[in-house]
C-alpha positions in Angstrom: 188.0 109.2 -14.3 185.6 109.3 -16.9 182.9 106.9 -17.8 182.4 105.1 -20.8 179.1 106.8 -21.7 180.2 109.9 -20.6 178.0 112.3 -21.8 176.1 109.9 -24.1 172.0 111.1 -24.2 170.7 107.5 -24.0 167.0 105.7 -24.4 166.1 102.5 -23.1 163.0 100.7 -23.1 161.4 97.9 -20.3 163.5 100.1 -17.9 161.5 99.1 -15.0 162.5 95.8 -14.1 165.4 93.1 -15.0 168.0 93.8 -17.4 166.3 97.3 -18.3 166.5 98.4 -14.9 170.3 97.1 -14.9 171.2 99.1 -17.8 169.6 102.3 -16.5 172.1 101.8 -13.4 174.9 101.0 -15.3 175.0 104.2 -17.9 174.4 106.4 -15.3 177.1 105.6 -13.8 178.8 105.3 -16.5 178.2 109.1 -17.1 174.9 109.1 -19.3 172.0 110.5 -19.4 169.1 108.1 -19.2 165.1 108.5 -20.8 163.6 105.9 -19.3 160.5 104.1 -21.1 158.6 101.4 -19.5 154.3 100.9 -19.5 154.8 100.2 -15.6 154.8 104.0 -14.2 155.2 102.8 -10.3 158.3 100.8 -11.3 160.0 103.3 -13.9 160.0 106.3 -10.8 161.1 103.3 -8.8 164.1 103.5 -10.7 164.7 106.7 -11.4 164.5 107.4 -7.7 167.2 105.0 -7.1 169.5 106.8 -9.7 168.8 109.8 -8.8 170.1 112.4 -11.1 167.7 115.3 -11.5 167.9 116.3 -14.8 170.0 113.6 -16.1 167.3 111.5 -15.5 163.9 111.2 -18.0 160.9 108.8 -17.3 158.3 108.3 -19.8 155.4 105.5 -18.8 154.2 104.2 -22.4 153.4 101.2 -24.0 156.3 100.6 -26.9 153.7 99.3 -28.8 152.5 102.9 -29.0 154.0 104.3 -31.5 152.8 108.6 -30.7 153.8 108.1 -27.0 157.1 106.2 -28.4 157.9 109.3 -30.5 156.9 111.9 -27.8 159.0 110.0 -25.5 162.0 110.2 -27.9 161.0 113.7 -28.8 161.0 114.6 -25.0 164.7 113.4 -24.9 166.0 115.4 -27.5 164.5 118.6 -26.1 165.5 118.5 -22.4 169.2 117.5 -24.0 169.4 118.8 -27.3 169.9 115.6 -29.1 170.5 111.5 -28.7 173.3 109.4 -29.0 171.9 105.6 -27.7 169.0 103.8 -28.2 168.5 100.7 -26.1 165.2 98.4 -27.0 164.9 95.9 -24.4 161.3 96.0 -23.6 159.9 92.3 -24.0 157.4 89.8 -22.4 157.7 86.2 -22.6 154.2 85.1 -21.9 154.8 81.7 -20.1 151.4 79.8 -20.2 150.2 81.0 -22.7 152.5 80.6 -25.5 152.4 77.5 -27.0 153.8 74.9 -30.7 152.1 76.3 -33.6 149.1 74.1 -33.7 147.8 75.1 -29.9 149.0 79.1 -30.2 146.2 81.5 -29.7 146.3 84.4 -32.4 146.1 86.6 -29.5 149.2 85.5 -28.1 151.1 85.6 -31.1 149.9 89.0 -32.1 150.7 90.3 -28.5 154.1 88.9 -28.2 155.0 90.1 -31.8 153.6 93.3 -31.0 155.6 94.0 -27.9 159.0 92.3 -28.9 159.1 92.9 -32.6 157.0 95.8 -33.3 158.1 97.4 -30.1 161.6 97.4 -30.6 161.0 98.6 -34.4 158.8 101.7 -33.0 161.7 103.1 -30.4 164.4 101.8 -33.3 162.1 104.1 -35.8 161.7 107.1 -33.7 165.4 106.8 -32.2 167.1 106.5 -34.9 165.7 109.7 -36.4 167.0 111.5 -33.3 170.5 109.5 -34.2 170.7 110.7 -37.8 170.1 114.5 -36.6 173.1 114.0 -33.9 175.4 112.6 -36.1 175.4 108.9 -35.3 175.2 106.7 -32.2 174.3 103.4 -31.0 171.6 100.9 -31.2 171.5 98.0 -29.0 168.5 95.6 -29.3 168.1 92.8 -26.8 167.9 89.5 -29.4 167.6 85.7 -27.1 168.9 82.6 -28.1 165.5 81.3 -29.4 166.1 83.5 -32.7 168.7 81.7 -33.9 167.6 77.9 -32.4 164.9 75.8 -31.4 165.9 76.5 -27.5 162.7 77.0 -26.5 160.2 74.3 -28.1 156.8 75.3 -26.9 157.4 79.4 -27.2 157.0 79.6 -31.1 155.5 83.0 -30.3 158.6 84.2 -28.1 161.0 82.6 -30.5 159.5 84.1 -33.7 159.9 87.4 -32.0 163.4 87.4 -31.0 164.1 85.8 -34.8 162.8 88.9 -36.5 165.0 91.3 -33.4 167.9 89.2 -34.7 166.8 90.4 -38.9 165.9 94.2 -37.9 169.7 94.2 -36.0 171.3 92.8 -39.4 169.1 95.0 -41.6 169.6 98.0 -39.6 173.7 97.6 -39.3 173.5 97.7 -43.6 171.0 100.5 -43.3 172.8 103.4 -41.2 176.7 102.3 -41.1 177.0 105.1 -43.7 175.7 107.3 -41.3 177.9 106.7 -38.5 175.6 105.1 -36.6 176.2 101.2 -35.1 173.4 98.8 -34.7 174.1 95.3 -31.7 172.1 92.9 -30.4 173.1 91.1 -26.9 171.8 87.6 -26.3 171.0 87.4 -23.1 170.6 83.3 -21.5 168.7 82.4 -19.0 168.9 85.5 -16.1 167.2 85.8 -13.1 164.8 88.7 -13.6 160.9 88.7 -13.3 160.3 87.6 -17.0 161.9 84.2 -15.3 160.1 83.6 -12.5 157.7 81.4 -13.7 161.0 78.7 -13.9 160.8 75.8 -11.6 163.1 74.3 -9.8 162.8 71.1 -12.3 162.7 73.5 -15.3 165.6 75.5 -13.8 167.6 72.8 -13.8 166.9 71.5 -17.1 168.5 75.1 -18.1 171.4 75.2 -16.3 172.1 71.6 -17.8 172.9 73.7 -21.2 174.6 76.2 -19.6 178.3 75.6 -19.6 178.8 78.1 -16.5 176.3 76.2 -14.8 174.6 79.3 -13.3 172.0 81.6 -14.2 172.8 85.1 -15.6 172.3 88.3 -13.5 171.0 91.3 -15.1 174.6 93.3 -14.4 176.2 91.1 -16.6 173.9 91.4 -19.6 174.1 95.1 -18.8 177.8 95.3 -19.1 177.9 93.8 -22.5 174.9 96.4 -23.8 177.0 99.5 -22.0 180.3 98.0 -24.1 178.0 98.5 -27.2 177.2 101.1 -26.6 180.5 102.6 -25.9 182.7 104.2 -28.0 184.8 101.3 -27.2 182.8 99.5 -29.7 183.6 101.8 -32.5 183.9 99.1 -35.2 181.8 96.9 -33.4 178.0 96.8 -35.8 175.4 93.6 -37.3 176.3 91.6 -34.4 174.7 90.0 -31.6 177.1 89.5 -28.6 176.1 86.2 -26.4 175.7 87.1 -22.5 174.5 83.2 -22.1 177.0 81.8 -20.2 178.5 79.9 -23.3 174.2 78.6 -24.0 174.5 78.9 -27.6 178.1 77.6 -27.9 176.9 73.9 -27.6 
C-alpha cells in the first residue's frame, strides 16, 4: 500500500532533533524522499543513518540563517531528484534564560531568536518555494506555536514575536502562491517533550499541563502526523491555516 507522500521530494529544516527528527521518520516512511537541513552535522547523520535510505536520503549541515548554504542545500535537492514538492521549516530555538519582558531583553537575544525562527524559516520558504514554482506546486508547512497568537508565554517576548510573524509569512504566503498550485500550513505544536523543552521543571511542567485539556505533554510523532497530513495530497484544499497539535492548549 502506498504512502501518503509517496514519491514527494521533501525539505525539512531542524531535522536533527525533536519534531524535525519526527518528521524525517514519518515521510520516509510515508514514501518520500527527505533533504535533511540542520546546523548540528553529528545529529543530522544521526538521523539519516537511522532512516536509512541511500539515495532517498539528503543531509545538508547549515545554519538556516544562511541564506547561500540554505539555497545550495535546496539546490542540491533538486539536482539529485530533479525537482521538489515539500518544504518543511521547523528549525527554531527557544532560548530559555535568556529571553526575557521587553524592558530586560538583550538586543542580542532578540536579534538571534528572530534570526533563527523568522528569518530562518523565510530563507528555506524563499529558496524552496522557487524549487515549488519550477515543479508545479507543492506544500509548505511552517512550524507556528501558540505564543503567536497569545500571551502564553509572558517572559519569552523574543520567542513569541518570532512565532507571531511565522503565523503572518503562513497567511501571506497561502495569498501569494494558491494561484500557483502551491499550499502554504502552519502546525501549532503545544508543549512536547523534545530537547527545546528540557529546561521545563517539574513545577513549570506542571503549571503547563494545567492548560492542557489532555493533561499530557505532546510527543514529537504526533506533531509529525499533522505536518505529514499537510503535506499530503490529502490536504488538497487545505492552505492559510495553522492546525493546533496542542492537546486542545489554545482552545481555552
Amino acid at each position: 500500500m502506498a504512502g501518503r507522500l509517496e514519491g514527494k521530494r521533501s525539505i525539512i529544516t531542524g531535522a536533527g532533533k525533536g519534531m524535525g527528527r519526527a518528521a524525517a521518520h514519518r515521510f520516509h516512511a510515508e514514501g518520500a524522499r527527505v533533504a535533511l537541513v540542520d546546523s548540528d552535522a553529528e545529529a543530522l547523520a544521526a538521523v539519516a543513518a537511522e532512516i536509512g535510505g541511500g539515495g532517498d536520503v539528503l543531509q545538508a549541515a547549515c545554519d538556516v540563517r544562511d541564506e547561500p548554504a540554505i539555497a545550495g542545500a535546496v539546490a542540491a535537492a533538486v539536482q539529485a531528484w530533479g525537482g521538489l514538492d515539500v518544504v518543511v521549516a521547523n528549525a527554531g530555538v527557544q532560548l530559555a534564560g535568556e529571553d526575557d519582558r521587553a524592558d530586560r531583553l538583550d538586543l542580542e537575544v532578540w536579534k538571534r531568536t528572530l534570526d533563527i525562527n523568522q528569518t530562518g524559516v523565510f530563507l528555506i520558504c524563499k529558496h524552496g518555494l522557487k524549487a515549488l514554482l519550477a515543479s508545479g506546486g507543492g506544500a509548505v508547512v511552517c512550524t507556528a506555536s501558540p505564543t503567536g497568537q497569545y500571551g502564553v508565554a509572558p517572559g519569552y517576548d523574543a520567542y513569541s514575536s518570532s512565532k507571531a510573524g511565522v503565523y503572518g509569512l503562513v497567511r501571506v504566503m497561502a495569498a501569494d502562491y494558491g494561484g500557483s498550485g502551491i499550499r502554504v500550513n502552519g502546525v501549532i505544536p503545544g508543549y512536547t517533550t523534545t530537547p527545546m523543552t528540557a529546561w521545563v521543571d517539574a513545577v513549570e511542567e506542571k503549571r503547563l499541563l494545567e492548560k492542557i485539556p489532555l493533561g499530557r505533554p505532546g510527543k514529537p510523532e504526533e506533531v509529525a502526523s499533522v505536518m505529514c497530513f499537510l503535506a499530503s495530497d490529502e490536504a488538497s484544499y487545505v492552505t492559510g491555516a495553522v492546525w493546533a497539535a496542542d492537546g486542545g492548549m489554545t482552545a481555552i
